[in-house]
C-alpha distance (Angstrom), angle and dihedral (degrees) to the residues before:
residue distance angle dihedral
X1 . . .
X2 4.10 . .
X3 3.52 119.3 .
X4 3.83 117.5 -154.2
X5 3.85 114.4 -176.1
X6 3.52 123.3 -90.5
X7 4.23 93.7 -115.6
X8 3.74 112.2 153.0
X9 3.83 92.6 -123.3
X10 4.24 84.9 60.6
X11 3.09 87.0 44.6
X12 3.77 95.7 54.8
X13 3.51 91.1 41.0
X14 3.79 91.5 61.9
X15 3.87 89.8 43.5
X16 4.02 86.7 53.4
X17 4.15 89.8 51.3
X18 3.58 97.3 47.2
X19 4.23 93.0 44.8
X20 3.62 82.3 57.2
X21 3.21 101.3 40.6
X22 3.70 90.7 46.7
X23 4.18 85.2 45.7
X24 4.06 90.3 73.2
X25 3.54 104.4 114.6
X26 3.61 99.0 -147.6
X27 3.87 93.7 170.0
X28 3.40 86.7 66.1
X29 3.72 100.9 41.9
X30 3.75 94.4 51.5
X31 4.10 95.0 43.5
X32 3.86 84.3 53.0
X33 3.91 88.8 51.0
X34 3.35 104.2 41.8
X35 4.11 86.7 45.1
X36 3.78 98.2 -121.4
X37 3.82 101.6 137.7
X38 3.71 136.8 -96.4
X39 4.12 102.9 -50.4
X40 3.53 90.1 -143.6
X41 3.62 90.4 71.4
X42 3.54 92.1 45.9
X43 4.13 127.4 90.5
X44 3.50 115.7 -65.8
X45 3.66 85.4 5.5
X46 4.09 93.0 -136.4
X47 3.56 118.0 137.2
X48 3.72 99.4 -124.5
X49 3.67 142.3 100.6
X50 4.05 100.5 -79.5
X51 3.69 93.8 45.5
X52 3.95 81.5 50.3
X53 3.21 92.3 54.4
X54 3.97 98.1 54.0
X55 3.34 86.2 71.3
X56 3.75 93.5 72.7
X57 3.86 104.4 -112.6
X58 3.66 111.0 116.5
X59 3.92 92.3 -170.0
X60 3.56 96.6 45.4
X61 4.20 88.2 53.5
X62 4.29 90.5 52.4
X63 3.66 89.1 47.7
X64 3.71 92.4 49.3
X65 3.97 87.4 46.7
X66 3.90 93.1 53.3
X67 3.25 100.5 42.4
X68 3.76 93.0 51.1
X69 3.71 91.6 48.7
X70 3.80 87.4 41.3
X71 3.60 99.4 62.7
X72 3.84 94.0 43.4
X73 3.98 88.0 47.6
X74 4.18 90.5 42.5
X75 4.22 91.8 46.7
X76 4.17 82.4 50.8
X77 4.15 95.0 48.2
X78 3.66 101.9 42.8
X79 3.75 93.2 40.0
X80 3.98 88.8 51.2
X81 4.36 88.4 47.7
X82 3.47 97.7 51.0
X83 3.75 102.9 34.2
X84 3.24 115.3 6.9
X85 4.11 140.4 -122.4
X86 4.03 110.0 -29.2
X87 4.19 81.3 45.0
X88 3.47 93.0 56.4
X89 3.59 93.6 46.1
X90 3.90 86.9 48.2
X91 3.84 91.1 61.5
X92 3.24 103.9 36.9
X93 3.85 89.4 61.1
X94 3.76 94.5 43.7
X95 3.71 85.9 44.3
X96 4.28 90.1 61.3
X97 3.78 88.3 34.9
X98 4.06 82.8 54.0
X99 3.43 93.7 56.4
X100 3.27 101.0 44.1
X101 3.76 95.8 45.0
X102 4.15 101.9 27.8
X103 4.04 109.6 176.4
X104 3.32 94.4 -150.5
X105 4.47 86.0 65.7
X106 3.29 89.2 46.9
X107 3.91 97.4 -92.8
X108 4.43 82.8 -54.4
X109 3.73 100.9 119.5
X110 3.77 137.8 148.2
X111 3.85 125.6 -73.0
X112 3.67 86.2 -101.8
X113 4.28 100.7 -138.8
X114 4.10 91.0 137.3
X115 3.59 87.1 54.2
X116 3.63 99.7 47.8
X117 3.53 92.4 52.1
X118 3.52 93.5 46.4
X119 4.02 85.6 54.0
X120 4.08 86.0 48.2
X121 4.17 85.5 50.1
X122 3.67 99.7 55.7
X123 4.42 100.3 29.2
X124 3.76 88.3 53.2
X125 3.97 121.8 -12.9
X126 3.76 105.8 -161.9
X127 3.85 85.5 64.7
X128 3.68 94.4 41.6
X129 3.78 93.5 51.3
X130 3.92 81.2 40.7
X131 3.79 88.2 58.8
X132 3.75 99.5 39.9
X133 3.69 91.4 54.7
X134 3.79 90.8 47.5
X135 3.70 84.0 54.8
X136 3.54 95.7 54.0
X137 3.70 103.6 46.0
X138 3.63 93.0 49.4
X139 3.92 85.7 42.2
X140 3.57 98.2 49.1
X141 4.24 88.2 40.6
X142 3.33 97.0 51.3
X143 3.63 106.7 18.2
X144 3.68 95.9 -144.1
X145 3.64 111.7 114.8
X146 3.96 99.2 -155.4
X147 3.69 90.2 49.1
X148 3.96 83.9 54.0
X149 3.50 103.8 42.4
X150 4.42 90.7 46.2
X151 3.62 88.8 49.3
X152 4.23 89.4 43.8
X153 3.71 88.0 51.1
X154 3.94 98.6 47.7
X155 3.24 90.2 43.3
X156 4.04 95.0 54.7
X157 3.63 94.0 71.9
X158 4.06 91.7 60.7
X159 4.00 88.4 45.7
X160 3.88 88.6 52.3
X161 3.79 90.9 61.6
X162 3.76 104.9 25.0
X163 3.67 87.2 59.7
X164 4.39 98.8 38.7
X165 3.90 104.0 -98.3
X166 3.34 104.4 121.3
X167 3.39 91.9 138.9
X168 3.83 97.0 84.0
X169 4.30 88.6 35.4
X170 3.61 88.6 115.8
X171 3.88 100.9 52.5
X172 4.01 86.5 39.6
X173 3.62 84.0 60.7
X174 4.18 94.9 43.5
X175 3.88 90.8 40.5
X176 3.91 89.6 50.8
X177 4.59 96.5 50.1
X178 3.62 74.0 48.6
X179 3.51 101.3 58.9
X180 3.69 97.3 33.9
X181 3.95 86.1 52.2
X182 3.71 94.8 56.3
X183 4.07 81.3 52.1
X184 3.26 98.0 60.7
X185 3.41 96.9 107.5
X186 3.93 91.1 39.3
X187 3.82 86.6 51.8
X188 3.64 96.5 58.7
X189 3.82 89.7 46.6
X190 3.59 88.9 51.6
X191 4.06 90.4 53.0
X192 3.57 92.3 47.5
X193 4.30 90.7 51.8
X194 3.68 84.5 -119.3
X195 3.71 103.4 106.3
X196 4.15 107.8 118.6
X197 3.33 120.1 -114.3
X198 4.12 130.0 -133.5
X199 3.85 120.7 -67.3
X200 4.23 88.8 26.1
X201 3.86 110.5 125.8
């Protein structure tokens, strides 16, 4: 694998391609396609995958969710081949950070959970299946997808060094603030039993 010193202007370039990379609203791109309506005008309002999927369209909502992931994954996996380990972890921040403050929306993005675990998938993928499956059970018990993806993102940090990754602790720990700050909202919902629950448009 190439190895591309660790200079703070490479660095910053791969911090600059994984913010934009991170910046593509697909949410928007794939409402637009699949004609569904300007997402803005839609529920919540957010660009991601649930918010998608008020809008009725099933397919449209599992695009949304792998391309979101995708990008965070992608900004992760090229980073890592071309420069290594502190790149990767470079873009795969910027990449969540991206989504969740595009500047082509005006800095109004998503709240960028499909990316983050996408980021967790490809930096260390026992904790991002670890994290996905945390998701899901809470998701599935519950059926509230904030509740799921706070708990998911809490829980990441334990996963990272209950299964040996301690290498990406600190950016578990920066990702999850992150997520939990883009919930703030959604956490005050949540307190006050108000929070929507899947399959409510």
């Amino acid at each position: 694998m190439p190895e591309i010193a660790h200079s703070i202007p490479t660095l910053l370039v791969w911090a600059l391609f994984g913010y934009l990379l991170g910046a593509v609203p697909f949410g928007m791109v794939i409402s637009k396609l699949f004609g569904l309506g300007n997402l803005r005008e839609i529920g919540s309002g957010n660009i991601g995958a649930t918010n998608v999927l008020r809008t009725g369209s099933k397919p449209a909502a599992i695009a949304t969710l792998l391309l979101d992931g995708g990008k965070g994954a992608a900004a992760v996996l090229i980073a890592r081949a071309y420069a290594g380990e502190d790149a990767a972890q470079i873009a795969g921040l910027l990449a969540f950070i991206g989504h969740c403050y595009p500047v082509w929306l005006g800095f109004r993005g998503g709240k960028g959970v499909a990316t983050f675990l996408g980021l967790l998938l490809a930096l260390a993928w026992p904790v991002g299946i670890a994290a996905c499956l945390t998701w899901l059970v809470v998701g599935v018990a519950a059926r509230i997808s904030s509740l799921a993806a706070l708990i998911a993102a809490a829980a990441s940090s334990f996963w990272v060094i209950f299964l040996g990754q301690p290498q990406i602790f600190f950016l578990s720990v920066a990702t999850t603030i992150l997520v939990f700050w883009r919930h703030r909202d959604n956490i005050r919902r949540l307190r006050a039993g108000t929070e929507p629950k899947f399959g409510k448009k």
